[in-house]
Residue frames as a rotation matrix with the C-alpha (Angstrom) as fourth column:
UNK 1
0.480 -0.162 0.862 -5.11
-0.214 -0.975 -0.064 -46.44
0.851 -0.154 -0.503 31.59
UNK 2
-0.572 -0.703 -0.422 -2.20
0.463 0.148 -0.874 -46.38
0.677 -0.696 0.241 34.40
UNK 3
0.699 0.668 -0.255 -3.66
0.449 -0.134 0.883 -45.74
0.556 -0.732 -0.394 37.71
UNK 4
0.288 -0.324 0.901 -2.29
-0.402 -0.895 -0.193 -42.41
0.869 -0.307 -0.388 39.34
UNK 5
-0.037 -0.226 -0.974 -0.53
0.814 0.558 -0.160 -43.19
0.580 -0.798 0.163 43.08
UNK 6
0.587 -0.163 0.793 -0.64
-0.431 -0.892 0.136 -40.75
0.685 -0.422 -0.594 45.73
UNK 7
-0.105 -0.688 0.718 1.17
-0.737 -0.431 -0.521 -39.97
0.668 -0.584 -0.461 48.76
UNK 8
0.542 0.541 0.643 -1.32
-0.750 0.656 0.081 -42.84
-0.378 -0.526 0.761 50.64
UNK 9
0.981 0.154 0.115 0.00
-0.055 0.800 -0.598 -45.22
-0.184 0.580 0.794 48.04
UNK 10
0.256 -0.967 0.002 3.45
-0.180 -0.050 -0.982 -44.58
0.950 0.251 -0.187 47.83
UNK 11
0.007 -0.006 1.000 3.17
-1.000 0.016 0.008 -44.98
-0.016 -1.000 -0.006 52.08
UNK 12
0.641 0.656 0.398 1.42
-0.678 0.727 -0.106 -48.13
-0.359 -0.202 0.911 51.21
UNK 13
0.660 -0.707 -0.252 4.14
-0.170 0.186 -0.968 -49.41
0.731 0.682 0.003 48.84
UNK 14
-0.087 -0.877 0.472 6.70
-0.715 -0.275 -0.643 -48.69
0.694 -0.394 -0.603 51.78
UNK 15
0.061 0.527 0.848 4.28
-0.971 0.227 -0.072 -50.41
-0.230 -0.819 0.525 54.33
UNK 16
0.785 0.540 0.302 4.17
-0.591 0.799 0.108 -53.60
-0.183 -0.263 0.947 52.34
UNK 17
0.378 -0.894 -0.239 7.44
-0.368 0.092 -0.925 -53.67
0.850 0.438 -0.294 51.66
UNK 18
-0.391 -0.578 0.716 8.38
-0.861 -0.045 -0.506 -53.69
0.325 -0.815 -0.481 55.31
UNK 19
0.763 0.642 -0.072 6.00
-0.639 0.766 0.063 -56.78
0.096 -0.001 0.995 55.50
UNK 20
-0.849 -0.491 0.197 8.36
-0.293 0.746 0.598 -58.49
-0.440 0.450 -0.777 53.49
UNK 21
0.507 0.585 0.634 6.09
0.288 0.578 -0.764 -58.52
-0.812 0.570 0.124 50.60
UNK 22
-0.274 -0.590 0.759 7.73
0.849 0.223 0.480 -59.41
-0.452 0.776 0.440 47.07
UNK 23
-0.754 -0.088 -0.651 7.48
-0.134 -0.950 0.283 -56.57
-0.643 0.301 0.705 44.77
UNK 24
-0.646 0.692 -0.323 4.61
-0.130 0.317 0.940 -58.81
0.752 0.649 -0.114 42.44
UNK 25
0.021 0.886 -0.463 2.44
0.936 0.145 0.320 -59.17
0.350 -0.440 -0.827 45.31
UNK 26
-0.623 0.318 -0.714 2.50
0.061 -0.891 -0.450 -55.16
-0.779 -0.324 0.536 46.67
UNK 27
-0.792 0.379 -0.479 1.66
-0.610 -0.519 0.598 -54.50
-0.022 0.766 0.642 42.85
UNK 28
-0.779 0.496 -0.383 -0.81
0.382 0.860 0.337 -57.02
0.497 0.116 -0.860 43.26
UNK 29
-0.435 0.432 -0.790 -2.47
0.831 -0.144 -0.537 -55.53
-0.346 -0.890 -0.296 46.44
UNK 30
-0.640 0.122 -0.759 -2.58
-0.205 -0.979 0.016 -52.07
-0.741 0.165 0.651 45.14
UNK 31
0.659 0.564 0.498 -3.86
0.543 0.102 -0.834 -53.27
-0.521 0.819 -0.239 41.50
UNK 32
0.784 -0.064 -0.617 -0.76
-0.549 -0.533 -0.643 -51.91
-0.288 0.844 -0.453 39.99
UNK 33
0.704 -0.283 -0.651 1.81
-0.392 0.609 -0.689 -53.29
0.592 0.741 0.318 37.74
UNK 34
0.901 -0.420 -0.110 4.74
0.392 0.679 0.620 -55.26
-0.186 -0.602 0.777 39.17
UNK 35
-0.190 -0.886 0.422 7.49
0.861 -0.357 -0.363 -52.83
0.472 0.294 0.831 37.12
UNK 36
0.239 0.092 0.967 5.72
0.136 -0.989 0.060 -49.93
0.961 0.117 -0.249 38.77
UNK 37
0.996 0.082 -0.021 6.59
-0.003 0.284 0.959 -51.21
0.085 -0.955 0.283 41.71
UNK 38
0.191 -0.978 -0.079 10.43
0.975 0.181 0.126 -52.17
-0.109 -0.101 0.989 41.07
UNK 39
-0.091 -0.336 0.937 10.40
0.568 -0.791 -0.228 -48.44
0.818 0.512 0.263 39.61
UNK 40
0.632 0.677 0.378 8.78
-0.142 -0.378 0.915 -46.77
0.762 -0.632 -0.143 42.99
UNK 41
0.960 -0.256 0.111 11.83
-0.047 0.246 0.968 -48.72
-0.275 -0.935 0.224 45.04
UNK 42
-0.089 -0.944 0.317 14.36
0.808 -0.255 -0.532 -47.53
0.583 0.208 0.785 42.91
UNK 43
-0.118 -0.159 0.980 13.49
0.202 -0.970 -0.133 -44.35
0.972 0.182 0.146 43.07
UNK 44
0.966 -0.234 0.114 13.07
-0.128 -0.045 0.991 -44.82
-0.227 -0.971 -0.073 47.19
UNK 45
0.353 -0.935 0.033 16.84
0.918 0.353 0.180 -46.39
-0.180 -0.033 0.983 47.25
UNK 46
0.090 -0.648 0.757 18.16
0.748 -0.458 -0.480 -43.73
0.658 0.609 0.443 44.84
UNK 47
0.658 0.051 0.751 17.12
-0.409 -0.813 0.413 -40.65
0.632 -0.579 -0.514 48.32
UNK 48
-0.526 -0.839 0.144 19.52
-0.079 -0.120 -0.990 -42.46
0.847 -0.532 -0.003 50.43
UNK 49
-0.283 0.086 0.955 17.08
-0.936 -0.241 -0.255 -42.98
0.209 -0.967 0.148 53.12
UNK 50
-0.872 0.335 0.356 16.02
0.182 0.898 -0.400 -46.15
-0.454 -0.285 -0.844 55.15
UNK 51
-0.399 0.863 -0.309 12.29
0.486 0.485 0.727 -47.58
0.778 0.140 -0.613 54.35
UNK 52
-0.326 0.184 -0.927 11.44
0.933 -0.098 -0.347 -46.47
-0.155 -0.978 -0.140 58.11
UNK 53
-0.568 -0.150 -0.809 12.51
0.180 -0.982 0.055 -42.84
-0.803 -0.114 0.585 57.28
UNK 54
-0.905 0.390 0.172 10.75
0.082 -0.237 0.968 -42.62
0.418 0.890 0.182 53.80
UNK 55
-0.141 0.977 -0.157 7.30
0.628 0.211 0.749 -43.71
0.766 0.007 -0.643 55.87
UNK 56
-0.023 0.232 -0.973 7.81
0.943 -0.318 -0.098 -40.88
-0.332 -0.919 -0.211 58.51
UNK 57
-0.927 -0.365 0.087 7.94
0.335 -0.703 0.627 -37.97
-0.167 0.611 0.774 55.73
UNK 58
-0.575 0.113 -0.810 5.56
-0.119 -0.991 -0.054 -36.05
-0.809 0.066 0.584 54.98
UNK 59
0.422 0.584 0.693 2.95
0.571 0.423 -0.704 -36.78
-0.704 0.693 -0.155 52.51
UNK 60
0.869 0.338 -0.362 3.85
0.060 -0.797 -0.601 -33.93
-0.491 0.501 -0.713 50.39
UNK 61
-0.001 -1.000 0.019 7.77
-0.913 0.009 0.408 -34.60
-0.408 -0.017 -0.913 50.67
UNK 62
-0.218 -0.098 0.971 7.55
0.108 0.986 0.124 -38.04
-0.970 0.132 -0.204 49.92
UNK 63
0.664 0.586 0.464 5.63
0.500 0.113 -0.859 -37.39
-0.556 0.802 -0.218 46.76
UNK 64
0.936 -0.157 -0.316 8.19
-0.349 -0.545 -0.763 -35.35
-0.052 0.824 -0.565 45.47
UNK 65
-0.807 -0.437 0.398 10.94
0.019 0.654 0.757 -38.04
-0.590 0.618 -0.519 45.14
C-alpha cells in the first residue's frame, strides 16, 4: 500500500531537497519510493516557483499543487 503524504511531507520533501539531498535518499528518509519523489519535484517545477517560495506557502496551498 502507497503511503499518503501530507502538507508536513511535501514541506519535508522541499526541506531535503534544499539540503542537497539526491532524490533516492529524500525517498529514502521519508520511506517513500524514489519515483514518488522525482514526481513531487516535477510537479513543484511545473508552479513556476523557487524551492524557498514553495516552503513558505501555506500548508493547505501547497497541497493543492
Amino acid at each position: 500500500m502507497a503511503k499518503t503524504l501530507d502538507s508536513m511531507d511535501l514541506k519535508q520533501i522541499i526541506r531535503l531537497h534544499l539540503d542537497g539531498l539526491s532524490n533516492h535518499e529524500i525517498g529514502k528518509t521519508l520511506g517513500i519510493g524514489r519515483n514518488a519523489v522525482n514526481e513531487y519535484m516535477q510537479r513543484f517545477r511545473v508552479c513556476k516557483k523557487t524551492m524557498k517560495e514553495l516552503l513558505q506557502l501555506e500548508e493547505p496551498v501547497l497541497k493543492e499543487l
